[in-house]
DRENPA-3360 file (N, C-alpha, C; in nm, 2 decimals, always signed):
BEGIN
1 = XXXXXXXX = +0.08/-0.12/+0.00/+0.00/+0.00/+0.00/+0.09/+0.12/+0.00 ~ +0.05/+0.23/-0.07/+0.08/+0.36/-0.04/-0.04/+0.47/-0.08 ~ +0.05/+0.62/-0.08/-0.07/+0.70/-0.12/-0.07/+0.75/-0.25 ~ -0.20/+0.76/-0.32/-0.17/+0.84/-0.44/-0.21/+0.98/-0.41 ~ -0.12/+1.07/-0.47/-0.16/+1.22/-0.48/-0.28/+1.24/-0.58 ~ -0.34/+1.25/-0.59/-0.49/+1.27/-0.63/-0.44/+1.35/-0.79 ~ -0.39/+1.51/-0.72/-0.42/+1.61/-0.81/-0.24/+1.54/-0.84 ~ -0.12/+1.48/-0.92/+0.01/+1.50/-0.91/+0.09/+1.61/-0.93;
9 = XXXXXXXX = +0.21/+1.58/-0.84/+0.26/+1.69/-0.78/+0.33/+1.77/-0.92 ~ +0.35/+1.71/-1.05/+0.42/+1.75/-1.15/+0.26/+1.83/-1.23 ~ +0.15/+1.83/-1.15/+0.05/+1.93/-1.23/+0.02/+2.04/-1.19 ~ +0.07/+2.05/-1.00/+0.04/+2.18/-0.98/+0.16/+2.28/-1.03 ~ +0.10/+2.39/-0.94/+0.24/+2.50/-0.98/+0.37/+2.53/-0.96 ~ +0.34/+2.48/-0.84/+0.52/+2.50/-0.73/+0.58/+2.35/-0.74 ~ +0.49/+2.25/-0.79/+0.57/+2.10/-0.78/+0.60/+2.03/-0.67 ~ +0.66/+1.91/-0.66/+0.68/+1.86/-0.54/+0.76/+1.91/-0.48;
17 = XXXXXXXX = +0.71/+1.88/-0.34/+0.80/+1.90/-0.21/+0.80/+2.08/-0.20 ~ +0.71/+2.13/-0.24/+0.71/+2.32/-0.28/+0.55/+2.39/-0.27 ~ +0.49/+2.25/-0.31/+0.30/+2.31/-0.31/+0.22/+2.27/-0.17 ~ +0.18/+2.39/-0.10/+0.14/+2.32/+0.04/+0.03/+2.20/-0.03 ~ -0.02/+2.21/-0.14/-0.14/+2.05/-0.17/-0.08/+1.95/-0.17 ~ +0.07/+1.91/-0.18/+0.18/+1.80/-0.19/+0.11/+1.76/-0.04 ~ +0.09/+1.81/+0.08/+0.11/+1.78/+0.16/-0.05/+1.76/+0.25 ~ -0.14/+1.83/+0.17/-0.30/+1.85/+0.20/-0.35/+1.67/+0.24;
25 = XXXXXXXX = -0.38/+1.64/+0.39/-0.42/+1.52/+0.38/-0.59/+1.49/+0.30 ~ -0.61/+1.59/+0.27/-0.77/+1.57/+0.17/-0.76/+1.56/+0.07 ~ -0.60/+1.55/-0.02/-0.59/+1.50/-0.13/-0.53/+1.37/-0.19 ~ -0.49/+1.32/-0.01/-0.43/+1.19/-0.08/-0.56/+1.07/-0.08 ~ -0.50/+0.97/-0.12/-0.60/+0.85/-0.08/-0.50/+0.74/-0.08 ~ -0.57/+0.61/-0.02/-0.47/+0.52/+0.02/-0.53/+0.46/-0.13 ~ -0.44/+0.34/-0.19/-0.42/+0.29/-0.31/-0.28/+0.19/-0.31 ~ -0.28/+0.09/-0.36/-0.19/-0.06/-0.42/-0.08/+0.03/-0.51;
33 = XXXXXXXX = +0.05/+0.00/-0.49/+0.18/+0.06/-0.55/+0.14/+0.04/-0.65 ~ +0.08/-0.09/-0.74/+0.11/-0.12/-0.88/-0.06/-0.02/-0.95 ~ -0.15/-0.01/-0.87/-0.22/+0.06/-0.88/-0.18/+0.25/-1.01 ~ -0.11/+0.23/-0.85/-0.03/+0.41/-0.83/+0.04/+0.43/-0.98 ~ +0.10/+0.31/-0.97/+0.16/+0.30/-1.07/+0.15/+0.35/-1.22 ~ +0.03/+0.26/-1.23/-0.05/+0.24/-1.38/-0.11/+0.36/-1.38 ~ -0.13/+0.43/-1.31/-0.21/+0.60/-1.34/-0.13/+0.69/-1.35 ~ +0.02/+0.70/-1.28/+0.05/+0.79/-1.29/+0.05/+0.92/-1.30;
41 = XXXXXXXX = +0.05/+0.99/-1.41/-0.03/+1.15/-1.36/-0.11/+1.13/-1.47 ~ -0.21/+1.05/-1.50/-0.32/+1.07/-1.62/-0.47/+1.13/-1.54 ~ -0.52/+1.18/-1.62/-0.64/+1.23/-1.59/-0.75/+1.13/-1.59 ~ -0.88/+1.14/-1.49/-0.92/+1.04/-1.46/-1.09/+1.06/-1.58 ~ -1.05/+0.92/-1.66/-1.13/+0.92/-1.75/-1.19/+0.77/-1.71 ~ -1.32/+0.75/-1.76/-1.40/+0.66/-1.75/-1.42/+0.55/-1.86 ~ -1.37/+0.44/-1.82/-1.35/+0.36/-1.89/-1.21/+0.29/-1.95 ~ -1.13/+0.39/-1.88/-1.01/+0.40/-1.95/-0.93/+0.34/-1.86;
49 = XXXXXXXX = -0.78/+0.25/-1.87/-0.71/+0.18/-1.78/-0.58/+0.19/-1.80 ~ -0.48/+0.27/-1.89/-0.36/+0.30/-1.93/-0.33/+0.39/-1.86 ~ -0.22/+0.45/-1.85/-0.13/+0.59/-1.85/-0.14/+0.69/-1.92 ~ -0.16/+0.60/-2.05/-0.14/+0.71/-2.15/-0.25/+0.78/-2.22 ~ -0.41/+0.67/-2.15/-0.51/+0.73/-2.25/-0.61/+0.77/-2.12 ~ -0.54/+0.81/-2.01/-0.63/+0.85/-1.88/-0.67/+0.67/-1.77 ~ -0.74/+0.77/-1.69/-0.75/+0.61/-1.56/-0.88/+0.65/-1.52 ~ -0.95/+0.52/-1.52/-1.08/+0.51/-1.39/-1.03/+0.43/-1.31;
57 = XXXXXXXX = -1.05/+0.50/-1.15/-1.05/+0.47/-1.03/-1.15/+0.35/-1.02 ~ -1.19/+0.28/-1.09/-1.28/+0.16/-1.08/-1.24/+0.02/-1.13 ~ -1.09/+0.07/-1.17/-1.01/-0.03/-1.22/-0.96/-0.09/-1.08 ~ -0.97/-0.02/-0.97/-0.88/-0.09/-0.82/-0.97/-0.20/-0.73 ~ -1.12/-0.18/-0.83/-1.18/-0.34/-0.78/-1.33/-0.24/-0.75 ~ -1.35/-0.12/-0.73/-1.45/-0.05/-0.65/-1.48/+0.04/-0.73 ~ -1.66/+0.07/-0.78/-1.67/+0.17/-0.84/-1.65/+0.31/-0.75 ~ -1.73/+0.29/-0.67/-1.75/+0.37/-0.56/-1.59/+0.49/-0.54;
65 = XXXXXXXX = -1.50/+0.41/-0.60/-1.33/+0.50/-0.56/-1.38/+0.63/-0.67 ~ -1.46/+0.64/-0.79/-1.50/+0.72/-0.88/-1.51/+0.81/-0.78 ~ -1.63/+0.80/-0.75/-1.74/+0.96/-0.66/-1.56/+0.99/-0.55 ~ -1.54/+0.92/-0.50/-1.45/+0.99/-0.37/-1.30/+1.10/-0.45 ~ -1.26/+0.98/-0.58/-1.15/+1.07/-0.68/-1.20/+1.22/-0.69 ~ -1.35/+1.19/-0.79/-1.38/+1.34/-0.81/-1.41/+1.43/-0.72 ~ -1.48/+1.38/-0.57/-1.49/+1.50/-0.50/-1.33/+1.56/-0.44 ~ -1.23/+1.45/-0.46/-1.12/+1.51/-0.41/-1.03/+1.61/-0.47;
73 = XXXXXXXX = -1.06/+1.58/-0.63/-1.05/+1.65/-0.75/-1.14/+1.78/-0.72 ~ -1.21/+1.82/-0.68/-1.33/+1.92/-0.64/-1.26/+2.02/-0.56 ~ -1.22/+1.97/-0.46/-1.16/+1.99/-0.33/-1.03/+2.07/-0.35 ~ -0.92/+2.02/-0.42/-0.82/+2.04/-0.50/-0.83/+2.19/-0.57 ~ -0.94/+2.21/-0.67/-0.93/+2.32/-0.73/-0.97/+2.46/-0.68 ~ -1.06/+2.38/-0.53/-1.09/+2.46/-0.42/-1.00/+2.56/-0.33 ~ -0.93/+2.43/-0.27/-0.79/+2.48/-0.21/-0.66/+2.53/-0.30 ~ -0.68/+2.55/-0.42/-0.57/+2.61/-0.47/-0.64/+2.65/-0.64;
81 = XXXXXXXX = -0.63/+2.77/-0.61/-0.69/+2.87/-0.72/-0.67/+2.90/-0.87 ~ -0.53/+2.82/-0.85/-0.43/+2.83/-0.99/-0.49/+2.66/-1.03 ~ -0.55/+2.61/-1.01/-0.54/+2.45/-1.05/-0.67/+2.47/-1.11 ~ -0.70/+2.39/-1.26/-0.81/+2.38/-1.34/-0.87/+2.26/-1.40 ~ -1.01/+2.24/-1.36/-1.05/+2.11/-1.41/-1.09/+2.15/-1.57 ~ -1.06/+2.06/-1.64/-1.10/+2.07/-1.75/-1.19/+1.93/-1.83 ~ -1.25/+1.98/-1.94/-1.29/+1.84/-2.00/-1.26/+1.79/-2.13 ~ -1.13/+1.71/-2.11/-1.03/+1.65/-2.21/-0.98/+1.51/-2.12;
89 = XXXXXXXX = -0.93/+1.44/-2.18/-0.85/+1.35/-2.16/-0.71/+1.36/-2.14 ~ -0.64/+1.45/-2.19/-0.53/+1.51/-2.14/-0.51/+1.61/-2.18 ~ -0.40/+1.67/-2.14/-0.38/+1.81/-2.15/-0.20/+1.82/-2.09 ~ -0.13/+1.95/-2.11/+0.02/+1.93/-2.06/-0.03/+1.99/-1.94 ~ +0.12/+1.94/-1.85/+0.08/+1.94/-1.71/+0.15/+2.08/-1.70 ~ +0.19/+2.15/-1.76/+0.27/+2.34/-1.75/+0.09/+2.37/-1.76 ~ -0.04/+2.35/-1.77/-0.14/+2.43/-1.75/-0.19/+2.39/-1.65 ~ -0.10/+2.32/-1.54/-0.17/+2.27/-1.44/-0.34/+2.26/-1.41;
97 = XXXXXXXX = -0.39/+2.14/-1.54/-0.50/+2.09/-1.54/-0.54/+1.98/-1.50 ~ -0.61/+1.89/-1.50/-0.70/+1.77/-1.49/-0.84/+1.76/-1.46 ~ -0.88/+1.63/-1.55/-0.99/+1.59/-1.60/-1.05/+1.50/-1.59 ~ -1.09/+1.40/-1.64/-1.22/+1.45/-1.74/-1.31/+1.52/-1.67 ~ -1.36/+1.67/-1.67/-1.44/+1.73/-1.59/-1.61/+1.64/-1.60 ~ -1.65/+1.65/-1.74/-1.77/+1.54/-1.75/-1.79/+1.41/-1.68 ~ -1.65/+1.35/-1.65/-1.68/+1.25/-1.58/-1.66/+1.24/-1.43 ~ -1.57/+1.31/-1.40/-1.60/+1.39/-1.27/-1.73/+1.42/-1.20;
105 = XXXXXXXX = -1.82/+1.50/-1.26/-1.89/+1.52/-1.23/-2.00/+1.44/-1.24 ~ -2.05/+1.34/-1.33/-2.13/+1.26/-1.31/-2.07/+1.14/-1.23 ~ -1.96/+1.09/-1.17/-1.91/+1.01/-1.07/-1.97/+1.06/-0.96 ~ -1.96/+1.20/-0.88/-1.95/+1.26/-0.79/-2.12/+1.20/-0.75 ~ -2.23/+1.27/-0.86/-2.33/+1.25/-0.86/-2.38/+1.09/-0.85 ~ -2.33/+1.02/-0.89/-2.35/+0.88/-0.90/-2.34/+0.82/-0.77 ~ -2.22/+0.82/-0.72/-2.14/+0.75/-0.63/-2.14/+0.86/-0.50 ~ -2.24/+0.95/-0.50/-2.26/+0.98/-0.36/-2.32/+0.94/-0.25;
113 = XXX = -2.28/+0.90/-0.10/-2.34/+0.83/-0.04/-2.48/+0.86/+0.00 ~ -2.57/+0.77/+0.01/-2.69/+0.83/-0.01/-2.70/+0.75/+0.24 ~ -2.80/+0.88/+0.23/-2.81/+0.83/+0.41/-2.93/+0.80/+0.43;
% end
């Protein structure tokens, strides 16, 4: 086990070890190394399971990791003003963006806990 950085540290502005969000515990989440791995800094698209063509968080066995990604992704653009969701599948990480906002947003809606 370790953590993945939700928003990665090569997409905000100041980078690792320099952006107080490196360090925000509302942006990490616990996640499998080989997990971590295979996402690396892709933006989180639905349906998708590479590096290179975006990641759903539903690949780690649990739809439910969807809603919790995006509201952390939410959260993220919250606490730091310069960071942008957008709706693409990728984008360079010098515009410090991430995505897919469409699917973000219907995860959030989907996969919220109902009481």
């Amino acid at each position: 086990m370790n953590k993945e950085h939700t928003w990665p540290a090569s997409r905000t502005v100041l980078g690792r070890d320099k952006d107080p969000l490196e360090d925000d515990i509302h942006m990490v989440r616990p996640t499998l190394k080989s997990d971590n791995q295979n996402r690396g800094n892709s933006f989180y698209v639905e349906g998708k399971n590479s590096s290179t063509s975006g990641w759903d968080p539903a690949n780690c066995g649990n739809e439910t990791y969807r809603g919790d990604s995006a509201r952390i992704m939410f959260y993220c653009v919250v606490a730091d003003p310069q960071l942008k969701l957008v709706d693409k599948e990728t984008d360079s990480s010098s515009n410090h963006t991430m995505g897919k906002l469409s699917d973000l947003i219907k995860w959030h809606l989907k996969y919220t806990i109902q009481s």
